[in-house]
Structures are given as C-alpha cells and as structure tokens.
TIVEXMI-559443 format. One record per residue: x, y, z of N, C-alpha, C in turn. Coordinates in Angstrom, 1 decimal. Atoms other than C-alpha are relative to their C-alpha. Last residue first. Example, Ala and Ser with C-alpha at 12.3 -4.5 7.8 and 13.67 -1.06 7.14 Angstrom:
{pt {-0.9,-1.1,0.0},{13.7,-1.1,7.1},{-0.8,1.1,0.8}}
{pt {0.9,-1.2,0.0},{12.3,-4.5,7.8},{0.9,1.2,0.0}}
END
This chain:
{pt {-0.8,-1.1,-0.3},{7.9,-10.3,238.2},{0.3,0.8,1.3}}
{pt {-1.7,-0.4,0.5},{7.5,-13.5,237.2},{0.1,0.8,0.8}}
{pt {-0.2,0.6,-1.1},{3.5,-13.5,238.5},{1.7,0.2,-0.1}}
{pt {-0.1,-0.8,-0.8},{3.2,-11.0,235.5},{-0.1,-0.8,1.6}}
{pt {-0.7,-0.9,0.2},{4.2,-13.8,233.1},{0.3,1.2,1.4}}
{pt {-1.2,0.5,-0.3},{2.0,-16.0,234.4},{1.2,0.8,0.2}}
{pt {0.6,-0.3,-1.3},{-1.3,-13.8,234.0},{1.6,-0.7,0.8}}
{pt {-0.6,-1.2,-0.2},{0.3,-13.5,230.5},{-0.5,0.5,1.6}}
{pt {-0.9,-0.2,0.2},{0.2,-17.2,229.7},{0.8,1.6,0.7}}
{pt {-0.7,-0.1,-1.3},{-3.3,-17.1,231.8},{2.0,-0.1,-0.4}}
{pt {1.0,-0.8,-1.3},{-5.0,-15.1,229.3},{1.2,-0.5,1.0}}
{pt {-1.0,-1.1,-0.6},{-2.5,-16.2,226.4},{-0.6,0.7,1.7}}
{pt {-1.0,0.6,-0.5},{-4.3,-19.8,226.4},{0.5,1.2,0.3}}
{pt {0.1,0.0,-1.5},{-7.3,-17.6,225.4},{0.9,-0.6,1.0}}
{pt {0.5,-1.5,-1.0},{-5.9,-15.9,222.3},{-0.6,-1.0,1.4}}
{pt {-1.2,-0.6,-0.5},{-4.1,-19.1,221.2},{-0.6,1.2,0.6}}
{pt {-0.3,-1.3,0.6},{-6.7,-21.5,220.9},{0.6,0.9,0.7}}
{pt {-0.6,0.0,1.3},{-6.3,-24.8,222.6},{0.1,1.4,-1.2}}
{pt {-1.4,0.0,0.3},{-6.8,-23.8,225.8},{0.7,-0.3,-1.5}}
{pt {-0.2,-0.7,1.5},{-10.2,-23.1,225.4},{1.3,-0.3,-0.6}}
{pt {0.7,0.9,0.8},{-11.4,-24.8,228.7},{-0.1,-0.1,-1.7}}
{pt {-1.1,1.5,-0.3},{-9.1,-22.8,230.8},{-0.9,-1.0,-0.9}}
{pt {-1.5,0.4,0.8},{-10.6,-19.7,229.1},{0.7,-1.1,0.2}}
{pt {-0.9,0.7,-0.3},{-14.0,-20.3,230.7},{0.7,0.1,-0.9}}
{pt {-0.2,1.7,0.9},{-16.1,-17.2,230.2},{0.9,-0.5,1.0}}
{pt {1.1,1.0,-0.4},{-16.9,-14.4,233.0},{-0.3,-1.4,-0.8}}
{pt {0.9,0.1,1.9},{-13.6,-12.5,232.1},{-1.1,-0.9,1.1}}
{pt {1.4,0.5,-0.2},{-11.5,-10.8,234.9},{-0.7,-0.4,-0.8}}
{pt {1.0,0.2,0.9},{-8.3,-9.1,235.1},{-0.8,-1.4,0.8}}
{pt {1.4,0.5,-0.5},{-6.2,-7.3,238.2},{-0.6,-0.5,-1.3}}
{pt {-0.1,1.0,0.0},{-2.8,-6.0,238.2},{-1.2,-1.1,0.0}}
{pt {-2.0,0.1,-0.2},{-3.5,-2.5,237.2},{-0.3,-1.9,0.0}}
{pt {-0.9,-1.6,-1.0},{-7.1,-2.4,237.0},{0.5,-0.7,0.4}}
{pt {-1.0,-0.3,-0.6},{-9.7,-5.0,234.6},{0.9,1.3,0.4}}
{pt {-0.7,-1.3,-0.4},{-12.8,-6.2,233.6},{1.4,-0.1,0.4}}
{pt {-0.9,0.2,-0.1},{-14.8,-9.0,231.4},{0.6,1.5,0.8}}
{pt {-0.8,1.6,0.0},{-17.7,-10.1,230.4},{1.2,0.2,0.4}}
{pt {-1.1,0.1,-0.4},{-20.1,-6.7,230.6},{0.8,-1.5,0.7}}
{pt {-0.3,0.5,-1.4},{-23.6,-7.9,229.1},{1.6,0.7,-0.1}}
{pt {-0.5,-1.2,-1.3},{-24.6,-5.7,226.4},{0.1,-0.2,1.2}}
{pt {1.0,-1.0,-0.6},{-26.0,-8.2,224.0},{-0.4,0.6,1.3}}
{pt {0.8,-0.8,1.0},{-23.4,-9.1,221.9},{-1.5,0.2,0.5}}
{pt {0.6,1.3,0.6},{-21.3,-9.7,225.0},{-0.9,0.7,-1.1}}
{pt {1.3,-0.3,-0.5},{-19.0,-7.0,226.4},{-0.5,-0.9,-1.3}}
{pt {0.9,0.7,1.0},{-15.2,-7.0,226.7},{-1.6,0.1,0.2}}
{pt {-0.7,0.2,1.6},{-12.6,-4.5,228.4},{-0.8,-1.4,-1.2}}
{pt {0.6,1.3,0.4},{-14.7,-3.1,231.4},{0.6,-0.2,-1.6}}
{pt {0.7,-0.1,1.4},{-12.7,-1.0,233.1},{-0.3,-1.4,-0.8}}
{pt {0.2,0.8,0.9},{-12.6,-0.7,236.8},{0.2,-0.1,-1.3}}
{pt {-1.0,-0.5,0.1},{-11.7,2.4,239.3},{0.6,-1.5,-1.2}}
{pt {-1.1,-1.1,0.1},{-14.7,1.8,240.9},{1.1,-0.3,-0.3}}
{pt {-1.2,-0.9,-1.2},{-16.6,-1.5,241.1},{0.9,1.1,-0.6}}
{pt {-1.4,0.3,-0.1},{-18.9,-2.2,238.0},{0.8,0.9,0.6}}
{pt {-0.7,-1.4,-0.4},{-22.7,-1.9,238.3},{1.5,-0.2,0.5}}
{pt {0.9,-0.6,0.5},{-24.1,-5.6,236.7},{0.6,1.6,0.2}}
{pt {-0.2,-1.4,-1.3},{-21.7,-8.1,237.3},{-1.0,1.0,-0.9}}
{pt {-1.2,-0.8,1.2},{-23.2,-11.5,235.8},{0.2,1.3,1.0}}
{pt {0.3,-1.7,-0.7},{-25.7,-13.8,236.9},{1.1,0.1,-1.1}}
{pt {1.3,0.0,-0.4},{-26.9,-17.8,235.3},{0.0,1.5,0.2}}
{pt {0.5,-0.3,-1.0},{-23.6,-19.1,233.9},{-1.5,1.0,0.1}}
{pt {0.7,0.3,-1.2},{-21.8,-20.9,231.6},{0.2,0.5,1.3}}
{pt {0.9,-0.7,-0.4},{-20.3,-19.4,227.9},{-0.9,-0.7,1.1}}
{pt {1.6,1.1,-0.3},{-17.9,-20.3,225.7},{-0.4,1.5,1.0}}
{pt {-0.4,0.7,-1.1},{-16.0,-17.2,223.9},{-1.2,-1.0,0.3}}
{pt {1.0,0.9,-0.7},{-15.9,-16.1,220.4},{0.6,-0.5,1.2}}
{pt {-0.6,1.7,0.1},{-13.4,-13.1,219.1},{-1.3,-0.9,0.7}}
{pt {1.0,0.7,-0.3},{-13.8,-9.2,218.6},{0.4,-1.9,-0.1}}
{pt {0.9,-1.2,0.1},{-11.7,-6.1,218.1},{-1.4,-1.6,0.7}}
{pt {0.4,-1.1,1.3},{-8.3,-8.0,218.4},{-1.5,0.3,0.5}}
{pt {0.7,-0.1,0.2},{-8.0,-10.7,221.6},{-0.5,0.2,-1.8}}
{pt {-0.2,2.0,0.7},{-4.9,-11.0,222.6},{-1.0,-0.3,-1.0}}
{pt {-1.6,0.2,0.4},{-3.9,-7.1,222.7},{-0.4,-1.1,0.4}}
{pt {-0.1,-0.2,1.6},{-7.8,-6.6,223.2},{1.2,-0.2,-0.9}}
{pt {0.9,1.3,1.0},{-7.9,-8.5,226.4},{0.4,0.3,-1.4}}
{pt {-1.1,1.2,0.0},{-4.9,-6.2,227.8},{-0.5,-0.8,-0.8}}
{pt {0.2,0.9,-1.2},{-7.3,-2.9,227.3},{1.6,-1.1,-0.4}}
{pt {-0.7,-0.3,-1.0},{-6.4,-0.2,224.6},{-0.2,-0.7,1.6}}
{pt {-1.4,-0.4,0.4},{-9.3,-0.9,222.1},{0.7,0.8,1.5}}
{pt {-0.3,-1.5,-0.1},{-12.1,-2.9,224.0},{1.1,0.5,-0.3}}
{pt {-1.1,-0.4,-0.4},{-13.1,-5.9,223.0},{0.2,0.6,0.2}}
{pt {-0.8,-1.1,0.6},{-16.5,-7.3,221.2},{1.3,0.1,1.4}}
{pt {-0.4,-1.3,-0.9},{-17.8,-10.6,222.7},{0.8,0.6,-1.2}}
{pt {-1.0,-1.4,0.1},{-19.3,-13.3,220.3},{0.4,0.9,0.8}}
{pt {0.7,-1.1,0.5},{-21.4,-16.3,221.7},{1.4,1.0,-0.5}}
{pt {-0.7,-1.3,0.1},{-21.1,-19.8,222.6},{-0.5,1.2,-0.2}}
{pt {0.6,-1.1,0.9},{-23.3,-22.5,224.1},{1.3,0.9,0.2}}
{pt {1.2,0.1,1.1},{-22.3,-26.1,224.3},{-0.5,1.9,-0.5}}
{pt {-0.9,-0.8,1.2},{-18.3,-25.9,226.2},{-1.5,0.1,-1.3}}
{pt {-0.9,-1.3,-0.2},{-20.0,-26.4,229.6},{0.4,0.5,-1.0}}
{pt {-0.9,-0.3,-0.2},{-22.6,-28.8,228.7},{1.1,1.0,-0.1}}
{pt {-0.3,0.8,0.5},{-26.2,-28.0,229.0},{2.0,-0.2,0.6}}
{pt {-1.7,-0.3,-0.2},{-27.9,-27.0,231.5},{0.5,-1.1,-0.9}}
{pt {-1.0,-0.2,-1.4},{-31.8,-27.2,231.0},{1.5,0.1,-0.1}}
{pt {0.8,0.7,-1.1},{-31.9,-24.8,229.8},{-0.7,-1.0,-0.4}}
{pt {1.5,0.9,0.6},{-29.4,-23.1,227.7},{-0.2,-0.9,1.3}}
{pt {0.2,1.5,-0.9},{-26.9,-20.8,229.7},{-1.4,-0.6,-0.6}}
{pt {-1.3,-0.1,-0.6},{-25.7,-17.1,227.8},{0.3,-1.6,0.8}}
{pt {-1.4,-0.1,0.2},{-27.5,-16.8,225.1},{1.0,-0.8,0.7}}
{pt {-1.0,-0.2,-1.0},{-30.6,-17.9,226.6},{0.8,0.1,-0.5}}
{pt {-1.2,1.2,-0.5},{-33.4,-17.4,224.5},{0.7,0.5,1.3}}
{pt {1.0,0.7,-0.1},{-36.8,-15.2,223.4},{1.1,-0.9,0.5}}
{pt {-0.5,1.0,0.3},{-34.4,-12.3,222.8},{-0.6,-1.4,-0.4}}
{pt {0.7,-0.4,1.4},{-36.6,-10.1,224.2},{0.8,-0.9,-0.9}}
{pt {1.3,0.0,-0.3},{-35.7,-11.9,227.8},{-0.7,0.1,-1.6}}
{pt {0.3,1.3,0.6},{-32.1,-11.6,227.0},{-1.3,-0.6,-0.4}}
{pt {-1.1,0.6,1.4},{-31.8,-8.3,226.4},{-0.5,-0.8,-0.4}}
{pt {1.1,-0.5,0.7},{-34.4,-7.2,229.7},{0.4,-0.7,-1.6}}
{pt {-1.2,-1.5,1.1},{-31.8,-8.5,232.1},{-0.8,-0.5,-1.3}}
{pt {0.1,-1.3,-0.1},{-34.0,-10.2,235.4},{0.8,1.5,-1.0}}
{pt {1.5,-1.2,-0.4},{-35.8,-12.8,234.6},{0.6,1.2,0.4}}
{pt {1.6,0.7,0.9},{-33.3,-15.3,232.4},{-1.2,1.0,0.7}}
{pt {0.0,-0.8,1.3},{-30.0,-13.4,233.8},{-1.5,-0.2,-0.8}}
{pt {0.2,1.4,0.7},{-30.3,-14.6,237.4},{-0.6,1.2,-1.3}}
{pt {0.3,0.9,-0.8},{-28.8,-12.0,240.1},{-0.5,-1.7,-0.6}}
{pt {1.1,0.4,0.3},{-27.3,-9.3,238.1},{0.1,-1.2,0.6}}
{pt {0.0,0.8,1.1},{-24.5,-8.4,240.2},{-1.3,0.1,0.0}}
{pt {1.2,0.8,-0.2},{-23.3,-5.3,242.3},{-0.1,-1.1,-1.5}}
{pt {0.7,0.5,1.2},{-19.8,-3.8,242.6},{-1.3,-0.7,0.5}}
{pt {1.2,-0.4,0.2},{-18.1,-2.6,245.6},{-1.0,-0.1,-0.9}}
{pt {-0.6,-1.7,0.3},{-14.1,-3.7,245.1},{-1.5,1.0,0.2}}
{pt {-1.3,-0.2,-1.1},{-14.8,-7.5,246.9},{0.5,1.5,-0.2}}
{pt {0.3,-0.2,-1.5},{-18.0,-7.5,244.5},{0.7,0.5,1.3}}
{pt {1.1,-0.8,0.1},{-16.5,-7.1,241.4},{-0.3,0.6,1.3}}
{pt {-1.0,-1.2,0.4},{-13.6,-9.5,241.9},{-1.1,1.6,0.5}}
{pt {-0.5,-0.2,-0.9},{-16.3,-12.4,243.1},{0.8,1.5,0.8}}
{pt {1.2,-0.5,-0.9},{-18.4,-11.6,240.2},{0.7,-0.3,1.3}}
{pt {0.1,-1.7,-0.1},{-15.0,-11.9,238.3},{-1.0,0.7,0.8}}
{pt {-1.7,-1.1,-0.6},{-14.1,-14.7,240.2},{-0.7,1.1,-0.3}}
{pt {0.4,-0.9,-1.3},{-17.9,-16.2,239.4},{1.3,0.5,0.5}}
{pt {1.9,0.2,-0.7},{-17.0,-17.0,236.0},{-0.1,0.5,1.5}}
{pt {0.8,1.4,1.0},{-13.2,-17.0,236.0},{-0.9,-0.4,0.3}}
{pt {1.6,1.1,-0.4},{-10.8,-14.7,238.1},{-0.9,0.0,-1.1}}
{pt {1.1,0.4,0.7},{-7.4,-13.7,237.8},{-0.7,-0.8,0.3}}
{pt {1.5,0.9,-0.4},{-5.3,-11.8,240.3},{-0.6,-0.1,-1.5}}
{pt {0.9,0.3,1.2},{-1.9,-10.5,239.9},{-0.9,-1.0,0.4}}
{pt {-0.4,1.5,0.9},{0.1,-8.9,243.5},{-1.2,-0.8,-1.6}}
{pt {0.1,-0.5,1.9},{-0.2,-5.4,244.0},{0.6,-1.0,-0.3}}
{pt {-2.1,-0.2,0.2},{0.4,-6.2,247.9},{0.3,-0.1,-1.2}}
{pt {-0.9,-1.0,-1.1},{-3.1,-4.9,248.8},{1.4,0.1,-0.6}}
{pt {0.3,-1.8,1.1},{-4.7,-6.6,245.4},{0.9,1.1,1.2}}
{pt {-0.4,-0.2,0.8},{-3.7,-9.8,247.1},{0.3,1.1,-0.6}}
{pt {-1.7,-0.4,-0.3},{-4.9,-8.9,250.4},{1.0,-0.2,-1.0}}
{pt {0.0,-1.0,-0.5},{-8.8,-7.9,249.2},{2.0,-0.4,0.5}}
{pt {0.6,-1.8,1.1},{-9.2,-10.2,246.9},{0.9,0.5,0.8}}
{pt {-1.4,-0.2,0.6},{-7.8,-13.1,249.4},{0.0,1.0,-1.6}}
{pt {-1.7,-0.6,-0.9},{-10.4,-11.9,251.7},{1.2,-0.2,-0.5}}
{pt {-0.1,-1.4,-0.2},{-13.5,-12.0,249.1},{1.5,0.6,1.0}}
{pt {-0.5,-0.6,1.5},{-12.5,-15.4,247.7},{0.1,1.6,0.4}}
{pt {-0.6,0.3,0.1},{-12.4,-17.2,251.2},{0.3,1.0,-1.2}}
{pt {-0.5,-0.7,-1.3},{-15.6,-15.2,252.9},{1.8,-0.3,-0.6}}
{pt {0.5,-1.6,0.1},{-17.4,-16.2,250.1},{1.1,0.5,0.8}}
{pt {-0.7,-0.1,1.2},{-15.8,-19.9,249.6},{-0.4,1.8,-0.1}}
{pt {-1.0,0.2,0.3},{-17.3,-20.0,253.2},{0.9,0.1,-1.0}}
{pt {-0.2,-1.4,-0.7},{-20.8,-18.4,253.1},{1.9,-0.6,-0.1}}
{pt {-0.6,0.1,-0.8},{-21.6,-21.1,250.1},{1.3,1.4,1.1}}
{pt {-1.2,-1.3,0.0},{-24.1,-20.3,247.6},{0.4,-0.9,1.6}}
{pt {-0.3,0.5,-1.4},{-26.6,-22.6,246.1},{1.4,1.1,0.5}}
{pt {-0.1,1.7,-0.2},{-28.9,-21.2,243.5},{0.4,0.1,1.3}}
{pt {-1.3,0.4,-0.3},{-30.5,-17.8,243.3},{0.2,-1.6,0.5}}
{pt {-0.8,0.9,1.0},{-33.5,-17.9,241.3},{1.3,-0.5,0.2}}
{pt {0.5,1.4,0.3},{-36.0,-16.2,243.5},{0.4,-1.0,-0.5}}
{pt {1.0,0.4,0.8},{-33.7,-13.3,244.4},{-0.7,-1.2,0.0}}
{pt {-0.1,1.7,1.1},{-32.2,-13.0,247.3},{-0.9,0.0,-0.5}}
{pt {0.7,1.2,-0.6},{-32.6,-9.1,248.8},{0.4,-1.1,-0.8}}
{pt {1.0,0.6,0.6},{-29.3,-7.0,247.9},{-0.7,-0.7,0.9}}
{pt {1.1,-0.8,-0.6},{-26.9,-5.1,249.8},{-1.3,-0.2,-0.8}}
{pt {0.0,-1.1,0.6},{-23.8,-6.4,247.7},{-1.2,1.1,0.6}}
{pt {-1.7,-0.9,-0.3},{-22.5,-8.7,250.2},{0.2,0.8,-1.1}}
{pt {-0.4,-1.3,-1.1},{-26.4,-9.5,250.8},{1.4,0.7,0.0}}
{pt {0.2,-0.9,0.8},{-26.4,-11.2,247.5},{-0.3,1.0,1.5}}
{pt {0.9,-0.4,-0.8},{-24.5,-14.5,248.9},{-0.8,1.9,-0.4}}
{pt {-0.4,-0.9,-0.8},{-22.6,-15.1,245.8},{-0.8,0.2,0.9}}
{pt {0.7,-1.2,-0.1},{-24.0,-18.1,244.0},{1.0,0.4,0.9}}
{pt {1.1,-0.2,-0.6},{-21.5,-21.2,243.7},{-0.4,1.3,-0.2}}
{pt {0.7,0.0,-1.3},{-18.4,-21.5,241.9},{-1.4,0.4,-0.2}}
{pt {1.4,0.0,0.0},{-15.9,-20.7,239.4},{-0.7,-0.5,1.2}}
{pt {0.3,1.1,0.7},{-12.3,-19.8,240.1},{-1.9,0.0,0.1}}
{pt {1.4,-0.2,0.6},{-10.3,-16.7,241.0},{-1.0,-1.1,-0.7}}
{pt {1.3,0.4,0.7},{-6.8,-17.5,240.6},{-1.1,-0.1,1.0}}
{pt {1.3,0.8,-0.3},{-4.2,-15.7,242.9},{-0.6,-0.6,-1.3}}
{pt {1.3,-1.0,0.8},{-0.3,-14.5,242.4},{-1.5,-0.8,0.5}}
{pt {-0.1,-1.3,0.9},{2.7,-14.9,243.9},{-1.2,0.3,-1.0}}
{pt {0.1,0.3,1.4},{2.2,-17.2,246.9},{0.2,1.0,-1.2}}
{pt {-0.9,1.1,0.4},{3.7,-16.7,250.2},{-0.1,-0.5,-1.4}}
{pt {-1.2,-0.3,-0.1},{2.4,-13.4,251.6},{0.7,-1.2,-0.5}}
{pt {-0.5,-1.4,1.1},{-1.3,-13.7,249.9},{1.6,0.1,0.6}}
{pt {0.3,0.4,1.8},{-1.2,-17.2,251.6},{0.1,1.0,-0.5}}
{pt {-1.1,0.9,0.4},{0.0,-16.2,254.9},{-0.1,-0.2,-1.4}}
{pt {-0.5,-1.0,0.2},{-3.0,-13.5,255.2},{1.8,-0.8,-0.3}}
{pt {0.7,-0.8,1.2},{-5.8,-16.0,254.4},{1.3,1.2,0.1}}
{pt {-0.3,1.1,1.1},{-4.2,-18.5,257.2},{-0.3,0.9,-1.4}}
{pt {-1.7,-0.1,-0.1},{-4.3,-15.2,259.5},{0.8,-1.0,-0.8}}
{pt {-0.5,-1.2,0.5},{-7.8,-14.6,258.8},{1.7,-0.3,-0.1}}
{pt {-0.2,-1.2,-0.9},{-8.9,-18.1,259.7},{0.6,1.0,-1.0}}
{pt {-0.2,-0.7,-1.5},{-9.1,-20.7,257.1},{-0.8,1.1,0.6}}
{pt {0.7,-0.7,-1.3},{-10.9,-22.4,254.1},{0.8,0.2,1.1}}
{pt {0.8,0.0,-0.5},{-9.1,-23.5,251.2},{-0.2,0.2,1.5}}
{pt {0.3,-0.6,-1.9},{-6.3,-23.2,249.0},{-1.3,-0.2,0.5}}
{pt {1.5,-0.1,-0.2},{-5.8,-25.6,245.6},{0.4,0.7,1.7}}
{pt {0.6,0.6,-1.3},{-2.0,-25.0,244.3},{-1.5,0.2,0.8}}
{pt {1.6,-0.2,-0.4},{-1.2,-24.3,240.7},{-0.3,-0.9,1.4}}
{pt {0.6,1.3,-1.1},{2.5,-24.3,239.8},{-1.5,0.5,0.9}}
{pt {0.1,0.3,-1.2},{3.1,-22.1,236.7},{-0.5,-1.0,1.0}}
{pt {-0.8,-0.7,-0.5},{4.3,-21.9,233.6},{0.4,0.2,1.1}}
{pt {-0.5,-1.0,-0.1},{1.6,-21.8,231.1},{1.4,0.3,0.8}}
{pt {-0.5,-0.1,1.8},{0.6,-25.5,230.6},{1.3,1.5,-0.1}}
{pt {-1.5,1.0,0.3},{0.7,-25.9,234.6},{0.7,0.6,-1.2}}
{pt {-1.1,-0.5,-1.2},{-2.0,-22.7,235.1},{1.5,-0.8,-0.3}}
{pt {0.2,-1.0,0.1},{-4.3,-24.3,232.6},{1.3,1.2,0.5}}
{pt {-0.7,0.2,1.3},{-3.9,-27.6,233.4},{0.3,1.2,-0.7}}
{pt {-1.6,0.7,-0.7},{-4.7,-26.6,237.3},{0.8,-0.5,-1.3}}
{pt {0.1,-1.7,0.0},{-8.3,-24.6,235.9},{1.9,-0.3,0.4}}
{pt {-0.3,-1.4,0.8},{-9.1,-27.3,233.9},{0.9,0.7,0.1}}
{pt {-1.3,-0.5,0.3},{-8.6,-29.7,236.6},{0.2,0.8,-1.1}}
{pt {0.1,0.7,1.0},{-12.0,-28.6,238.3},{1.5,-0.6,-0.9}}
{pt {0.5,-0.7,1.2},{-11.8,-27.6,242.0},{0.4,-1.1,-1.5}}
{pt {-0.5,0.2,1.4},{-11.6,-29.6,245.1},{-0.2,1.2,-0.8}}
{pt {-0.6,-0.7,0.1},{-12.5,-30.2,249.0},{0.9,0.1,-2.0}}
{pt {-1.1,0.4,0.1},{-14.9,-33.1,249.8},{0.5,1.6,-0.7}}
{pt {-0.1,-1.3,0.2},{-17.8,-33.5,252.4},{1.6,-0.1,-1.1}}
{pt {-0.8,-0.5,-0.2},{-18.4,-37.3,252.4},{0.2,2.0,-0.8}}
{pt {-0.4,-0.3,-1.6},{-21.5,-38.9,251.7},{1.3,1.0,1.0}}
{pt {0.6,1.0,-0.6},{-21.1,-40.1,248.7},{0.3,-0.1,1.9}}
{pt {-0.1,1.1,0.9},{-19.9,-37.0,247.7},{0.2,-1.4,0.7}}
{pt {0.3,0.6,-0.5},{-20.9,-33.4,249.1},{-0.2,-1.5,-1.1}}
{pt {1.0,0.7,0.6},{-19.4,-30.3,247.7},{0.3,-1.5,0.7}}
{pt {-0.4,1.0,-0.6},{-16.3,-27.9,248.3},{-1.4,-0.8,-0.2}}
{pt {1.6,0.1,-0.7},{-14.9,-25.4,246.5},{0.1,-1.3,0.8}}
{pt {0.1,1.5,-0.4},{-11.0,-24.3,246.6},{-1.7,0.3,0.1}}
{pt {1.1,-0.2,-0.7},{-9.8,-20.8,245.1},{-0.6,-1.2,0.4}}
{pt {1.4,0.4,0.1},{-6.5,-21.8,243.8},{-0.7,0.2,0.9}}
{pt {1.1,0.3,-0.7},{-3.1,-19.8,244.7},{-1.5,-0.5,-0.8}}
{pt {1.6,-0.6,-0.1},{-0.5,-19.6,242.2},{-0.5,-1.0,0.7}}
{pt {1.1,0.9,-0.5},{3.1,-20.5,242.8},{-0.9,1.2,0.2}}
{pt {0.4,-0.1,-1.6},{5.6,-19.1,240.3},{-1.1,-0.3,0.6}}
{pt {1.3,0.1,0.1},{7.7,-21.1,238.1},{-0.9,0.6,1.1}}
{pt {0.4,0.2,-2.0},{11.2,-19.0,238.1},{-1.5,-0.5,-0.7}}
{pt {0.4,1.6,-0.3},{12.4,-19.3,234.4},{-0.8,-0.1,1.3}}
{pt {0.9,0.4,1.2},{12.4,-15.3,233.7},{-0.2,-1.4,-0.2}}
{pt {1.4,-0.9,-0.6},{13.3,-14.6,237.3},{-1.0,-0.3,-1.2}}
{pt {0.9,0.8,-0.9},{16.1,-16.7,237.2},{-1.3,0.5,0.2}}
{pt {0.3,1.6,1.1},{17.4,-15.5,233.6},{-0.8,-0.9,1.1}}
{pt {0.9,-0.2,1.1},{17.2,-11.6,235.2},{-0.5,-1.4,-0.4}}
{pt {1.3,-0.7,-0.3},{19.3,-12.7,238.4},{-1.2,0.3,-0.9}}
{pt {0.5,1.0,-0.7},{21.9,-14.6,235.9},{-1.0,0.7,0.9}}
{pt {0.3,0.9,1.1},{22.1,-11.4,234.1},{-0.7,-1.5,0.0}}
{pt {1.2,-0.4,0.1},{22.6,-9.3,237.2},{-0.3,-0.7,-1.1}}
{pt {1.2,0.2,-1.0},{25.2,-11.4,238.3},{-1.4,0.5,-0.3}}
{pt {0.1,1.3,-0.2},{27.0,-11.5,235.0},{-1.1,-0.5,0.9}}
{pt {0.8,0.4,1.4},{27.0,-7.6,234.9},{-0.5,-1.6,0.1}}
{pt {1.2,-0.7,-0.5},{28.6,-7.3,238.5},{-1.3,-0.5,-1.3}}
{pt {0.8,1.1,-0.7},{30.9,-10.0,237.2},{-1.2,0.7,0.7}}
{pt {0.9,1.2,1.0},{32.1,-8.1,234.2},{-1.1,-1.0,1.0}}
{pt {1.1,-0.6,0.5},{32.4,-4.9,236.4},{-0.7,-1.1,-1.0}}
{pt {1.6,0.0,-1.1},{34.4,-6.5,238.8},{-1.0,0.4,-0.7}}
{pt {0.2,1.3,-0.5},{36.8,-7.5,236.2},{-1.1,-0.3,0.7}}
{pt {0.5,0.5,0.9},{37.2,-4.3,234.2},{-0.9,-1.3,0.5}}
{pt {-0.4,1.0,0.6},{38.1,-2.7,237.6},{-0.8,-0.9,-1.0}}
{pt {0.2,1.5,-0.2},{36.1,-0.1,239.1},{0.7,-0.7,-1.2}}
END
C-alpha cells in the first residue's frame, strides 16, 4: 500500500477516534410523576439534568410506555440514569408491605425495572441514585430493607437516624462517612473513605448476584454496587457536584457512554 493511502487510512481513524471522544451522548432519564394543582404532571429534579449537562452529556426525561416504547429507548439512547423516587412495590421482591412503606408508583416500577433489564442486555452503562440502586438491585433479584428506623437493628441502637432525620429534613442536611472498597471504580474517585449526603427511608438489603458492593455506611448499610457496566450509590451525587470525587461519578458514567 502506497504511503498515501496509508496516511489517509490513519487520518480517518484519527478523525473517527476525535468524534467519539467529543460525541455528547444521549442519556435516558427515569421520569416521575406527581399531582399539582390538580394536574397530573411528568418531571424529575434538575439536579439530576445539571449533572449529566455539566459532564458531557445530553439528559432526556423518558416516561411511561408500552414494551416496545421501553425497547426503542434502550436502542436509541446510550446509556440510562436511574433516578430517585417513590417506594418500590415490595411484592417485586416477594415481600409483605411493611407498615412504613410510603407512596409507590406501579408505573415508574414497571418503567425502571424494564429499562434495567434492556439496557444491561445490550451492555449499555447504567447509573442509579437513591432508589435506582434499589431499583438496580431489585431488577437483578435483590431484596430491600423496607423502612430503616424499625427494621435495621444499627440504627435503632444508635438512638438516631443517620441516614433521614425526622421529620424530613432537607436533602443536603444529614451526612455521614462511607468507607470504599479497594479495587472497585468508587474507590479510584473516592480513596478509602469520603462523606456523602444522605436521603432516604430503605436501602438494599441481600445484594443481586454477580454484584459488588463498593461502599458501606458507618454502620453497615451497603451504599453502593456495581458489575461490568453497571454502578449504583444510594446518596445524591448530582447534588455534590461541586466536589470533585462526586462530579467524577457521572463524569466517568459519561465517559463510558463514549464508547
């Protein structure tokens, strides 16, 4: 082959490389939905869309279809977010409803568990945030604790709420420590131990097959998992953005949409 064609074979792949390393790619949002002045209305917080922008990517809110709208979206977008939310319906772990469980919506259930399951088909990158990861969990066979204040023994002795002061305070009010796990992705942003916020009520409790749990609260809640293209933290990172270990969360969830 001629010096010539070989410069422009090179060239091409070069330019191909530089489009892939600029390409913004489009993330899916998990969509709630909630009742305002009357009106039913479709949204999430913009946290989770500033978050996503800052990084790199273009953040689009999805919501409620059919199967076949749920199987377009995993073929057209490059990666998912996993967002906060309502209770889990606790039968889609084979549980009774506890006494404590809040409001749950069978729709956002049915929404988050089927684009789990086709994302992760076409080894495309998923991150989920507070109930994602109990979404995540779930969608791979996992069970959750149901309401932390009566039923995980820790807190209880404790005499507090670590994890959600009552009544509810604001979202960025209670912190706590999580440790890290050496050789995860968290711990390469992370190091051995760092502070995250902190709102919510459950948590995953027996962690889906083939999982690893890469952070754990200082008192032995699991905060965080991940496999292959897959993480998960039960803080809000999008609300941290200013510091650099949690900005990288979705920096590097970006990244692996790139590719």
């Amino acid at each position: 082959m001629c010096d010539f064609f070989k410069s422009l074979i090179i060239m091409k792949q070069k330019n191909r490389n530089e489009d892939k390393e600029m390409k913004k790619p489009m993330i899916a949002l998990t969509a709630r939905s909630g009742d305002f002045d009357g009106q039913t209305r479709i949204f999430d917080n913009q946290t989770y869309f500033d978050a996503i922008a800052q990084a790199g990517g273009i953040p689009v809110l999805v919501t409620y279809g059919d199967d076949e709208d749920y199987k377009m979206i995993a073929e057209r977008f490059d990666g998912l977010m996993v967002t906060g939310g309502e209770d889990l319906d606790p039968t889609l772990f084979h549980q009774p409803a506890h006494p404590s469980l809040e409001l749950t919506d069978p729709r956002l259930d049915t929404l988050d568990l089927r684009l789990i399951q086709l994302f992760a088909a076409k080894g495309k990158p998923i991150l989920g945030i507070c109930r994602g990861i109990q979404s995540i969990n779930v969608a791979f066979g996992g069970t959750l604790i149901q309401d932390l204040n009566t039923q995980y023994p820790a807190m209880r002795a404790a005499g507090h709420q670590q994890h959600k002061a009552v009544p509810k305070p604001a979202m960025d009010a209670t912190f706590h420590d999580n440790t890290f796990v050496e050789g995860t992705k968290l711990y390469a942003m992370f190091g051995p131990r760092h502070a995250v916020n902190s709102y919510h009520h459950q948590n995953i409790d027996q962690v889906a097959d083939g999982f690893v749990v890469s952070s754990w609260s200082e008192d032995g809640l699991a905060e965080a998992i991940e496999k292959d293209q897959i993480l998960a933290v039960q803080w809000h990172p999008e609300r941290l953005s200013a510091d650099p270990c949690h900005r990288a969360i979705f920096e590097s969830f970006i990244q692996e949409c790139r590719k």
